[in-house]
Backbone as a printed PyTorch tensor [residue, N CA C, xyz], in Angstrom:
tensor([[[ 69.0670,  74.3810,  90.6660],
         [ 69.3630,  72.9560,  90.7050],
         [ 68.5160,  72.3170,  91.7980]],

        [[ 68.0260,  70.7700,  91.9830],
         [ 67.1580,  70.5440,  92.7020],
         [ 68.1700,  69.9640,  93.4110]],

        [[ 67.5090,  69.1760,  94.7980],
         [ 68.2060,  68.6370,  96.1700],
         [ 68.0620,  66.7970,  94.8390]],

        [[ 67.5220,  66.8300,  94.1420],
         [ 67.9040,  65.5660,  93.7050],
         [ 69.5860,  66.0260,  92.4490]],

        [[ 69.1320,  67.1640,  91.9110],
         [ 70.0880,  67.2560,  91.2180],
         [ 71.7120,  67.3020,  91.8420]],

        [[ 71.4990,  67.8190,  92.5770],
         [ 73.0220,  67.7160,  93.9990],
         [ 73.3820,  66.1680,  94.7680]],

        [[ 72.2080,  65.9070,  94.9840],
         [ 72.3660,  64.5880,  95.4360],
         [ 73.2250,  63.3150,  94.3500]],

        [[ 73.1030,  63.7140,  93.1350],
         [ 73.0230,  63.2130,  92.2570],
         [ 75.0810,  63.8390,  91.9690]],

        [[ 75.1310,  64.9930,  91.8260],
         [ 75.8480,  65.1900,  91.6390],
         [ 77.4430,  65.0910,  92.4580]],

        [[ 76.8200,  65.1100,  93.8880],
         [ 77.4870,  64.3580,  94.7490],
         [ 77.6900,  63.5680,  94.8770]],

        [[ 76.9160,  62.4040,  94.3550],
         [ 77.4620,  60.6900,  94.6540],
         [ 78.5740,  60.5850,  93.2950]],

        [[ 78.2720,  61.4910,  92.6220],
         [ 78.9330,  61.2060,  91.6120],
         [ 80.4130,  61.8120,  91.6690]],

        [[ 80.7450,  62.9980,  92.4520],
         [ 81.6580,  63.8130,  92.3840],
         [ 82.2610,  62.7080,  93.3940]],

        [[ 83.7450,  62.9550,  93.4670],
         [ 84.4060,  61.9780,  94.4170],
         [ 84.4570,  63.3930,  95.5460]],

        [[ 84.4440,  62.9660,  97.0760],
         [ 84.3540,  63.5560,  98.6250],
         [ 86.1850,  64.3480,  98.1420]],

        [[ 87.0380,  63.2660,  98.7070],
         [ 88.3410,  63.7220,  98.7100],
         [ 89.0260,  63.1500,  97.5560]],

        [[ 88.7940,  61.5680,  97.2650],
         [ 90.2480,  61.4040,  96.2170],
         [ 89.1020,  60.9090,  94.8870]],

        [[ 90.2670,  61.1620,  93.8570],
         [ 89.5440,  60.6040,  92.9910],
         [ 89.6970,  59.3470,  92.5600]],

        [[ 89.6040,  58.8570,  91.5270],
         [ 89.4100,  56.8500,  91.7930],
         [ 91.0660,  57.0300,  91.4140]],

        [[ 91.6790,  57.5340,  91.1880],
         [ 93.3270,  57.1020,  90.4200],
         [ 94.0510,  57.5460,  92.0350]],

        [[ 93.9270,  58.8440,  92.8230],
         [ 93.7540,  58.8020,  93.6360],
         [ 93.9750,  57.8200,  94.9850]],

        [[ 92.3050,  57.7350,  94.7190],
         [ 91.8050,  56.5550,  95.9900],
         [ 93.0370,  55.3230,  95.6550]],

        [[ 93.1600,  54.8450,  94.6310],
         [ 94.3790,  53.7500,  93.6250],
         [ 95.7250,  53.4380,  94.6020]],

        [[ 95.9800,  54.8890,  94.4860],
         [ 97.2960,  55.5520,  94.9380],
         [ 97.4550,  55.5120,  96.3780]],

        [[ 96.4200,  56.0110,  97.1020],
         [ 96.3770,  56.2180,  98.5710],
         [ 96.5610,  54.5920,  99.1210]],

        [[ 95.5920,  53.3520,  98.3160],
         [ 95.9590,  52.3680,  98.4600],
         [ 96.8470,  51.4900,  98.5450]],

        [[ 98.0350,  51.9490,  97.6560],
         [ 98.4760,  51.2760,  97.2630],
         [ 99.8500,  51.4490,  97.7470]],

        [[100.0760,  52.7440,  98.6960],
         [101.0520,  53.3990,  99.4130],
         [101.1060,  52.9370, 100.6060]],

        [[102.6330,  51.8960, 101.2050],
         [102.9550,  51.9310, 102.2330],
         [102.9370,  52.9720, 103.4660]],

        [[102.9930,  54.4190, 102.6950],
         [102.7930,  55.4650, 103.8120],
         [101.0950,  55.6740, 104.4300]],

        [[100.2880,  54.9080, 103.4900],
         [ 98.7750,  54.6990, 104.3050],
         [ 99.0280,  54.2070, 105.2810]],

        [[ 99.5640,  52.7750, 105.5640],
         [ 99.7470,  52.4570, 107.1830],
         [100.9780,  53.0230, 108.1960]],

        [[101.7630,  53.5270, 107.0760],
         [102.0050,  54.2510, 108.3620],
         [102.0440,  55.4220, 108.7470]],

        [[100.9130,  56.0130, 108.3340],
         [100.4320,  57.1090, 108.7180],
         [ 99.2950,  56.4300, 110.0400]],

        [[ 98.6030,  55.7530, 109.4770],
         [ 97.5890,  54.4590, 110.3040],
         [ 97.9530,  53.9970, 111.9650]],

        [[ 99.6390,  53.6590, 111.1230],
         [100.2070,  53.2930, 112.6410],
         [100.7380,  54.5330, 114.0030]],

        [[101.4320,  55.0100, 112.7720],
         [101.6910,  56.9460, 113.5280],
         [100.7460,  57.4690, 114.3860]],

        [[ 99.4240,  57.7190, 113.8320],
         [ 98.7500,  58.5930, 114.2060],
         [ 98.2940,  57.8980, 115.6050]],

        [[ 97.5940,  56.9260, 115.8840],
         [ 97.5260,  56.4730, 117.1780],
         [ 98.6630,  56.5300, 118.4140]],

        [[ 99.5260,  56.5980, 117.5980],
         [100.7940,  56.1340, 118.3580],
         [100.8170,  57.6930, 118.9830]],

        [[100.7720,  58.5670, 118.1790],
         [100.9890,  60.1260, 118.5990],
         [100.2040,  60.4450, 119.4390]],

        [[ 98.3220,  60.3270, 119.4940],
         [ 97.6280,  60.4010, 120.4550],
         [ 97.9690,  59.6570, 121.5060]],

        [[ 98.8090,  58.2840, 121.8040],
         [ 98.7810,  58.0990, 122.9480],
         [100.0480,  59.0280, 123.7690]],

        [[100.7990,  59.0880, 122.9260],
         [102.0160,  60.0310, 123.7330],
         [101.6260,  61.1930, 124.0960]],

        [[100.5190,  62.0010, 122.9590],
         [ 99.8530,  63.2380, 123.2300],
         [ 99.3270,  63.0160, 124.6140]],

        [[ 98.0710,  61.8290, 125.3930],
         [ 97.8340,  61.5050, 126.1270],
         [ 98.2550,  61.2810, 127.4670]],

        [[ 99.2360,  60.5530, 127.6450],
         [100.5310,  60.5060, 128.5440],
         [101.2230,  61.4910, 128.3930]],

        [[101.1370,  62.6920, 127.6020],
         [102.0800,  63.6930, 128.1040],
         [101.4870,  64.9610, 128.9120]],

        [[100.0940,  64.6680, 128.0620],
         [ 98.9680,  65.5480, 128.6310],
         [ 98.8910,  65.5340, 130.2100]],

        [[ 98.9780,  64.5490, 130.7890],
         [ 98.6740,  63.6070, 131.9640],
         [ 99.8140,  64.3320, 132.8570]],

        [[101.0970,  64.0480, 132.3020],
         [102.5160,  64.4150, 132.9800],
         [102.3330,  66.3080, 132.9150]],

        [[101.6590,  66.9000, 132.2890],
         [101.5510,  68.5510, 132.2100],
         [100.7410,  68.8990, 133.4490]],

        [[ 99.3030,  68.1700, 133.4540],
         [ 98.6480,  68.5470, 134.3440],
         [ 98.8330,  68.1670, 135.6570]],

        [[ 99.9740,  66.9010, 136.1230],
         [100.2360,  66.2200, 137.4880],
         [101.0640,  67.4250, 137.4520]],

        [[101.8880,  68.2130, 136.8860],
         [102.9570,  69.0110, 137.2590],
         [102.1500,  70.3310, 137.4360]],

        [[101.4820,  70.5680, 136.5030],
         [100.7140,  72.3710, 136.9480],
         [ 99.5700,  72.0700, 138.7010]],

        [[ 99.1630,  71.4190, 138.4430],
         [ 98.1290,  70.7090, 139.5700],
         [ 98.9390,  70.7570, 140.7370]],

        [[100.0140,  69.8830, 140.9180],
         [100.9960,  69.5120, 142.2870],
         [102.1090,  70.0210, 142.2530]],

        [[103.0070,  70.5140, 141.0690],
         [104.2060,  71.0510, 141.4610],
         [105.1490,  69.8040, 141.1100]],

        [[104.6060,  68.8680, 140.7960],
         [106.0060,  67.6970, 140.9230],
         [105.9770,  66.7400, 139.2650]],

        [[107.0870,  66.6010, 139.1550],
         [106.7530,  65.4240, 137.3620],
         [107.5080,  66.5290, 136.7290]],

        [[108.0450,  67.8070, 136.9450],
         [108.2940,  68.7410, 135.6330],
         [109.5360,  68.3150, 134.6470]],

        [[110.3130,  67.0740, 135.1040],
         [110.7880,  66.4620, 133.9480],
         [110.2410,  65.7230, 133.3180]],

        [[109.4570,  64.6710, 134.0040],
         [108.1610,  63.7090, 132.5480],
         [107.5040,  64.7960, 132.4660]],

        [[107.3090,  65.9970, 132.3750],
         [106.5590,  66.8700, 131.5280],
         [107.4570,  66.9980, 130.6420]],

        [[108.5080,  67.5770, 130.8150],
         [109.2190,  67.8830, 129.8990],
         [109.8210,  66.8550, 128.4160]],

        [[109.6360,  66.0450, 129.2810],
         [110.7180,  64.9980, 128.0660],
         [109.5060,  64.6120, 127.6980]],

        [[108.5690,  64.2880, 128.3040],
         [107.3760,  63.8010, 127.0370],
         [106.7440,  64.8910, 126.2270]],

        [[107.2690,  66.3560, 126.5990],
         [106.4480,  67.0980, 125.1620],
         [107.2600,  67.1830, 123.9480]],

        [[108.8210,  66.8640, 124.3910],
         [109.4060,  66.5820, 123.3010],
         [109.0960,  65.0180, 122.7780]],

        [[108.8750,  64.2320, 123.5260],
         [108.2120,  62.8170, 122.8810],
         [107.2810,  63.3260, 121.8710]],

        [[105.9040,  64.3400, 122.2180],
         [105.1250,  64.4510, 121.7830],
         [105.5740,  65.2590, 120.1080]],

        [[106.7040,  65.9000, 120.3610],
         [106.8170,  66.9730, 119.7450],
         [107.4580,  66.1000, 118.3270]],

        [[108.5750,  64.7340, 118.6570],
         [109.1010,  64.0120, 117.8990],
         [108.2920,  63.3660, 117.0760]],

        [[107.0280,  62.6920, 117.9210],
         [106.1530,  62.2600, 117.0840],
         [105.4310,  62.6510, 115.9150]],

        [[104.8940,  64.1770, 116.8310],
         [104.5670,  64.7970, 115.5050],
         [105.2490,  65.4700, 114.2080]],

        [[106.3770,  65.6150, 114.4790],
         [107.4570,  65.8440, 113.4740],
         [107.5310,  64.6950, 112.5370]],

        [[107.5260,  63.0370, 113.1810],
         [107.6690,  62.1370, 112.0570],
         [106.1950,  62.4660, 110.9240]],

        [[105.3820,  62.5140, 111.8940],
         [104.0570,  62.0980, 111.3950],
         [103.6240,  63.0050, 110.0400]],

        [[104.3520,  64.3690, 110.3050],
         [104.2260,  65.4420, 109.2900],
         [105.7090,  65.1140, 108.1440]],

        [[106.6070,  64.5960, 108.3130],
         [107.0730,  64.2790, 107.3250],
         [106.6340,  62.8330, 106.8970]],

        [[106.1320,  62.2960, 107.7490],
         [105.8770,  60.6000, 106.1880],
         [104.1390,  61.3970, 105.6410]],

        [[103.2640,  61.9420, 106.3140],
         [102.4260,  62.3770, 105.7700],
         [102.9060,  63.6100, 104.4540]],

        [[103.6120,  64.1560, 104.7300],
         [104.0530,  64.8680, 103.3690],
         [104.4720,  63.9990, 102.0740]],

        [[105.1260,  62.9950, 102.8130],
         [105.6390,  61.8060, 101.5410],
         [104.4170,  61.2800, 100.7820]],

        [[103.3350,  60.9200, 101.9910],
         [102.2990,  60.4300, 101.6810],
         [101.5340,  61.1170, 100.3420]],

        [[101.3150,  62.5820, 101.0790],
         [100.7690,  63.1720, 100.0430],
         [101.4850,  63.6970,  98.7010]],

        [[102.6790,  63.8090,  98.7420],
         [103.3710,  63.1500,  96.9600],
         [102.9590,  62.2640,  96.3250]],

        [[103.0700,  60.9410,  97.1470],
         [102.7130,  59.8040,  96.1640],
         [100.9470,  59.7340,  95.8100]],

        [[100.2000,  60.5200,  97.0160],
         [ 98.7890,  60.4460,  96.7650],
         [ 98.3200,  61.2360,  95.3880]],

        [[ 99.1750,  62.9890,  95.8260],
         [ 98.4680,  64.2260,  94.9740],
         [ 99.4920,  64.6570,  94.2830]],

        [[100.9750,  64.1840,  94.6620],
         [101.3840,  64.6740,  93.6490],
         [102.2880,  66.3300,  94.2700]],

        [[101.9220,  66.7030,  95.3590],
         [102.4370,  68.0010,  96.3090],
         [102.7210,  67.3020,  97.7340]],

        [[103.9310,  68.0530,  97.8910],
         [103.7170,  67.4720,  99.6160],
         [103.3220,  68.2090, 100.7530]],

        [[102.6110,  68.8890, 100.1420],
         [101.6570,  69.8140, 101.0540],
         [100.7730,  70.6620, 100.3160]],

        [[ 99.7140,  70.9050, 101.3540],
         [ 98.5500,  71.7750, 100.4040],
         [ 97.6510,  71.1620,  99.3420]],

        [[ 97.9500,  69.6860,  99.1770],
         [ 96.9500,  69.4580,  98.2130],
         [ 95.4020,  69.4660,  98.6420]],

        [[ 94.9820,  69.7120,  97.2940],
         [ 93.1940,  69.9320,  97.0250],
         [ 92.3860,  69.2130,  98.4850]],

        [[ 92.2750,  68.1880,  98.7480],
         [ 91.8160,  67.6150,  99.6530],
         [ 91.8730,  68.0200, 101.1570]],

        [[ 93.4450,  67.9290, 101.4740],
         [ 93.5630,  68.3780, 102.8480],
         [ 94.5780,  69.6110, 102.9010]],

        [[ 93.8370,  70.9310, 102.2750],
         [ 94.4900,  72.1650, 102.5050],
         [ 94.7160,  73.2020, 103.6540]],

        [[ 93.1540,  73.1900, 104.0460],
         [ 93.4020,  73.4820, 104.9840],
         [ 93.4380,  72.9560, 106.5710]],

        [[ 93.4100,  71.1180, 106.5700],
         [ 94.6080,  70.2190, 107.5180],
         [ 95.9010,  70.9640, 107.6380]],

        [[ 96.3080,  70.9750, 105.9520],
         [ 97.9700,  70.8820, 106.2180],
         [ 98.4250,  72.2760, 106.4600]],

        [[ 97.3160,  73.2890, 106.2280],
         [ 97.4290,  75.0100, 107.0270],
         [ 97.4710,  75.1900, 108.4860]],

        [[ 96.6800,  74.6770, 108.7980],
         [ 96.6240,  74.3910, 110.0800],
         [ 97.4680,  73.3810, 111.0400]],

        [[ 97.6300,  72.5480, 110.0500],
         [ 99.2140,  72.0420, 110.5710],
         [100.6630,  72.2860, 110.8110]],

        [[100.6230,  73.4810, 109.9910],
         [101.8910,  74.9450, 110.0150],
         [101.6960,  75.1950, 111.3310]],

        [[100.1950,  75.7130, 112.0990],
         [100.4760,  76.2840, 112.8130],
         [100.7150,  75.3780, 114.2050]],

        [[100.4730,  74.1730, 114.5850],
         [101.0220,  73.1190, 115.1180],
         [102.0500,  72.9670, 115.2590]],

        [[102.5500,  72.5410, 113.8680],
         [104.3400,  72.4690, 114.5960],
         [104.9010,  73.6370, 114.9520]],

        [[104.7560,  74.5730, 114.4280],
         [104.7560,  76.3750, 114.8650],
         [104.9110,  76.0800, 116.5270]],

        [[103.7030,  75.9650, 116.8230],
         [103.7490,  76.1050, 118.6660],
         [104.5970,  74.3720, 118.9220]],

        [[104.8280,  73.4060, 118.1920],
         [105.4660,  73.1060, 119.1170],
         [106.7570,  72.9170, 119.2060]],

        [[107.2380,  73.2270, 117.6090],
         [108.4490,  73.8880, 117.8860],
         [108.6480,  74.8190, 118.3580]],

        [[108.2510,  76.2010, 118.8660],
         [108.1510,  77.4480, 119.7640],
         [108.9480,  76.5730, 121.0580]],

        [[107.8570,  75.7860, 121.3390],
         [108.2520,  75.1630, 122.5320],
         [109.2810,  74.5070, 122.9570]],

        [[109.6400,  73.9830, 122.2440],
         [111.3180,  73.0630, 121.9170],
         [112.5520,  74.0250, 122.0680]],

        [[112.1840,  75.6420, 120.8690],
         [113.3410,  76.3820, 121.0730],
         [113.1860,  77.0670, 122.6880]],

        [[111.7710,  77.2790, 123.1820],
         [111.5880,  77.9390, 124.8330],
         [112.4580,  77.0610, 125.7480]],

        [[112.3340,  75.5970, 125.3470],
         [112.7590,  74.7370, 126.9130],
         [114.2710,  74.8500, 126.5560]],

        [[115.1710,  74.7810, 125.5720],
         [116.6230,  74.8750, 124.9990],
         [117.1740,  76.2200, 125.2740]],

        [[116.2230,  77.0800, 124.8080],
         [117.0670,  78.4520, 125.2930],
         [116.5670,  79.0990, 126.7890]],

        [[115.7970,  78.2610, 127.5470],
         [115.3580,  78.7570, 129.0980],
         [114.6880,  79.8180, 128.7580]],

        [[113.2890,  79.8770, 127.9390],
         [112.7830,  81.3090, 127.5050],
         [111.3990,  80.8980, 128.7260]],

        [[110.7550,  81.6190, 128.9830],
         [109.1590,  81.7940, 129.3760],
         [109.2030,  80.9700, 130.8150]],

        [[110.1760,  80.4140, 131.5550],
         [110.1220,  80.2180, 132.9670],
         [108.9400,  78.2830, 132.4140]],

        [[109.1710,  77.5020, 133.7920],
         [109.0630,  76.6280, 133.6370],
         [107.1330,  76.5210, 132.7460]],

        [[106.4730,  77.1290, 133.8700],
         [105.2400,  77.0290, 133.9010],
         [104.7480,  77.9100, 132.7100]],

        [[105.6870,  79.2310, 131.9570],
         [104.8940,  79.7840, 130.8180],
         [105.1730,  78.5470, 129.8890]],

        [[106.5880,  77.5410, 129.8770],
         [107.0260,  76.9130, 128.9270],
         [105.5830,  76.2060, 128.7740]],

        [[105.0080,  75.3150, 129.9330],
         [104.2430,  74.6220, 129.8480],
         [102.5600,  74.7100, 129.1150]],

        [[102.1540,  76.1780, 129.9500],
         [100.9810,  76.7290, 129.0470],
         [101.3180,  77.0430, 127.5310]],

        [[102.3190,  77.1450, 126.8080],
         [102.6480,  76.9490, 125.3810],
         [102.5010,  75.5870, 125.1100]],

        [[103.0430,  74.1600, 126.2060],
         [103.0390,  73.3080, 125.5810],
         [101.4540,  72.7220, 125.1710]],

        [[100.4430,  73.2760, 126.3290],
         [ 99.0020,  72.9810, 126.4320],
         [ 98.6060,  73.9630, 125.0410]],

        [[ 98.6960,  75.2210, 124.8350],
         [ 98.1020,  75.8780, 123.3460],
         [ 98.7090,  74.9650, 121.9350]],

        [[100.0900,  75.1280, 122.1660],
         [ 99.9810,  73.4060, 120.8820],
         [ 99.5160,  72.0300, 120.7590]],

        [[ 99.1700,  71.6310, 122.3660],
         [ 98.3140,  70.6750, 122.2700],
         [ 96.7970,  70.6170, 121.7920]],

        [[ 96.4900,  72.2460, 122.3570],
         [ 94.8130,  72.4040, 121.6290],
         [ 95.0410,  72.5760, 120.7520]],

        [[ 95.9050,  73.2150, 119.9930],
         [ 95.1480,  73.0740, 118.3630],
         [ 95.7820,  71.7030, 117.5020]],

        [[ 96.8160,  70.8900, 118.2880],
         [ 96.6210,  69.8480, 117.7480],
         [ 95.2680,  69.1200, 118.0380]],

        [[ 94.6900,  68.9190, 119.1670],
         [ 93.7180,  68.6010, 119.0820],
         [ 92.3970,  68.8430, 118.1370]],

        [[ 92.2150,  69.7060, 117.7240],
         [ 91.8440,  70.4310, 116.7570],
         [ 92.2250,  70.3220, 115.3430]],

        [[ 93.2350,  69.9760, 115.2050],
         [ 93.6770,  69.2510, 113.3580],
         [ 93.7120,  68.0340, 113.6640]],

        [[ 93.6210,  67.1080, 114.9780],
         [ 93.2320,  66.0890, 114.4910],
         [ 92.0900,  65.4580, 114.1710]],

        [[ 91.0950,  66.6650, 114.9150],
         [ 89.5200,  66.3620, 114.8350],
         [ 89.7280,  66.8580, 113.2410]],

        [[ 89.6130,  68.1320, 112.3130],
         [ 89.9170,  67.9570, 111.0340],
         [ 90.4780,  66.5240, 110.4390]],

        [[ 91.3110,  65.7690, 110.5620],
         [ 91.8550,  64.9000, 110.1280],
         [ 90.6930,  63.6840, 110.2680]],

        [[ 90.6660,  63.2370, 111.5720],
         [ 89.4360,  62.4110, 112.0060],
         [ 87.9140,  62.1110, 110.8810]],

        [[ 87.9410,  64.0610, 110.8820],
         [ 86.4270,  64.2460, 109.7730],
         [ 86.8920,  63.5950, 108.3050]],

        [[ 88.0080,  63.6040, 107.5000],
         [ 88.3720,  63.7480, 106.6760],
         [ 88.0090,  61.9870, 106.8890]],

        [[ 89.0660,  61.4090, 107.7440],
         [ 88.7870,  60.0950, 107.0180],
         [ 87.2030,  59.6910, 107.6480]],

        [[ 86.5140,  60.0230, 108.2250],
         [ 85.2290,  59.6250, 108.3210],
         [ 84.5370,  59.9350, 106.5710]],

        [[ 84.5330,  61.6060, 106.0280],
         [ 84.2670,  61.8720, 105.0200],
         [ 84.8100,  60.6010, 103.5830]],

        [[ 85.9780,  60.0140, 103.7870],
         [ 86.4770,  58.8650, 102.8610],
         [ 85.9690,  58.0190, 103.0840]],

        [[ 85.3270,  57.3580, 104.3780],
         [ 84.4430,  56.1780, 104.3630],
         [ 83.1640,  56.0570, 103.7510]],

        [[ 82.2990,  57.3090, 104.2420],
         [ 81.4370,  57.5170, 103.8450],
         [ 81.1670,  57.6470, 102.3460]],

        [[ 82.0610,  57.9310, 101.4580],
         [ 82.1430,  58.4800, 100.3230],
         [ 82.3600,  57.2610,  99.6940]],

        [[ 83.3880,  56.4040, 100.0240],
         [ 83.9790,  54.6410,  99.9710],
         [ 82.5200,  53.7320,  99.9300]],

        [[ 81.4890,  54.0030, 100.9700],
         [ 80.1870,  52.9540, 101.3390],
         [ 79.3030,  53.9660, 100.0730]],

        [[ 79.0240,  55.0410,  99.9730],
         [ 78.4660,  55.4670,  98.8710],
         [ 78.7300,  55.0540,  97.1090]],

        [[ 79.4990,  54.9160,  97.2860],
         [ 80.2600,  54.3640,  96.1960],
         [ 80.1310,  52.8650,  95.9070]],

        [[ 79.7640,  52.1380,  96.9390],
         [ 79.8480,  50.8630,  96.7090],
         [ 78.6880,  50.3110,  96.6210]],

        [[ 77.3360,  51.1280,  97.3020],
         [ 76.1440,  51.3930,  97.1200],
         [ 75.5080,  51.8590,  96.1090]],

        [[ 75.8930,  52.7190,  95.3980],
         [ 75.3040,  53.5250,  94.1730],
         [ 74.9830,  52.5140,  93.1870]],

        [[ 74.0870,  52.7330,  91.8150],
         [ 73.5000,  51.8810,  91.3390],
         [ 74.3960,  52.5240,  90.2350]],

        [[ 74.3290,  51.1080,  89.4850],
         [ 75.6910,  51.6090,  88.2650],
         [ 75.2610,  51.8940,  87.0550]],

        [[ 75.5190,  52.5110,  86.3770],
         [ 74.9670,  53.4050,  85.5710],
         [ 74.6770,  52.8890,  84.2440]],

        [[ 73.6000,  52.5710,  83.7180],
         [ 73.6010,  52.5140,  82.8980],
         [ 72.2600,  51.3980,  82.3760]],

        [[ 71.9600,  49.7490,  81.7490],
         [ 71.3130,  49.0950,  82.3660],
         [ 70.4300,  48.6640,  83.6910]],

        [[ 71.4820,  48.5680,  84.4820],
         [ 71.5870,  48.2750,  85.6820],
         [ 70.4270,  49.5940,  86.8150]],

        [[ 70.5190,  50.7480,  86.3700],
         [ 69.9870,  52.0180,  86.9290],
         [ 68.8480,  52.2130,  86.4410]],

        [[ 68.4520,  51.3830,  85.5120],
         [ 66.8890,  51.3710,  84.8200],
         [ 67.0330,  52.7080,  84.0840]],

        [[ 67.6020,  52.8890,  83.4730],
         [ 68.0480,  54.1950,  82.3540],
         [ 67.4020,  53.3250,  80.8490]],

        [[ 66.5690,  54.4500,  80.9240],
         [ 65.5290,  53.6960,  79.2770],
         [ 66.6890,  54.2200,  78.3580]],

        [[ 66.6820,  52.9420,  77.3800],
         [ 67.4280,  53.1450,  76.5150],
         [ 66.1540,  53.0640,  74.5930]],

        [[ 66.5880,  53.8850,  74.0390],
         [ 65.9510,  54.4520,  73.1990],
         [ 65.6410,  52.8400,  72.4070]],

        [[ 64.4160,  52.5980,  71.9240],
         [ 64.0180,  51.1200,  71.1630],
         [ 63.4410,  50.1990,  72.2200]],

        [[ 62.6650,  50.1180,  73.2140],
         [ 62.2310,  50.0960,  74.3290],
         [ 63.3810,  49.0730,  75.5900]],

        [[ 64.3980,  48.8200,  74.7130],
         [ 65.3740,  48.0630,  75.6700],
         [ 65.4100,  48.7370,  76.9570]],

        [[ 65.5730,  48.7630,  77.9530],
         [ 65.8340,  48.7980,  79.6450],
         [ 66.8980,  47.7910,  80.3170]]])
């Protein structure tokens, strides 16, 4: 196949959704608020981040550490259930669909560590400071599915401006049509 034949076949293939899809994703209240969620979560992620390291650094804050990784931890709990809703009304599964499979794999293992962490600080498991280096390993790999996530909707824009760019098929694409019409 040539780099035109791929090229070709790519503008044509849809990135993540397909147009009934893309329809759907639109047309779903859980788009914004997934929209609104997700910022909202990085900033608590942020400010909690902040309250982990004033406490490992100095020794002092280890309750705003604490109550904000469960902030953090609440957030992301909503965010993974309206995004599951989301992806019903998008794909049709509320998890694992075609598009963002392995997001929502890797998102197992997210709430994994930060629920770990929730049952550590409730049952007094791992002493203050192991609690905390658990709360920092679920923060990296959230950090890490959200950069996945991030790519994904960069990949939908891009795919969105390609789409709106492409020359339409047919007339219009200078496609000779048999009887010398063009």
């Amino acid at each position: 196949m040539t780099t035109m034949g791929r090229t070709e076949q790519t503008a044509s293939a849809p990135v993540l959704y397909t147009e009934e899809e893309r329809r759907k994703r639109d047309e779903s209240g859980w788009t914004l608020v997934q929209g609104i969620l997700a910022p909202i979560q990085f900033v608590v992620f942020l400010a909690s981040l902040t309250f982990i390291l004033r406490y490992m650094i100095t020794g002092n804050g280890l309750l705003a550490a604490e109550v904000s990784i469960v902030a953090k931890t609440f957030t992301l709990y909503a965010i993974m259930i309206t995004g599951s809703i989301w992806e019903k009304q998008v794909f049709g599964c509320y998890l694992f669909a075609r598009p963002f499979f392995w997001e929502d794999v890797f998102s197992m293992l997210v709430l994994a560590l930060h629920t770990a962490y929730l049952l550590a600080l409730f049952l007094g498991l791992f002493g203050d400071h192991g609690r905390l280096l658990l709360a920092l390993a679920a923060y990296a790999t959230y950090v890490f599915n959200a950069g996945q996530f991030v790519w994904k909707l960069r990949l939908a824009r891009l795919d969105a401006a390609s789409r709106r760019s492409a020359p339409a098929v047919g007339l219009a694409s200078g496609l000779e049509i048999p009887g010398g019409v063009s």
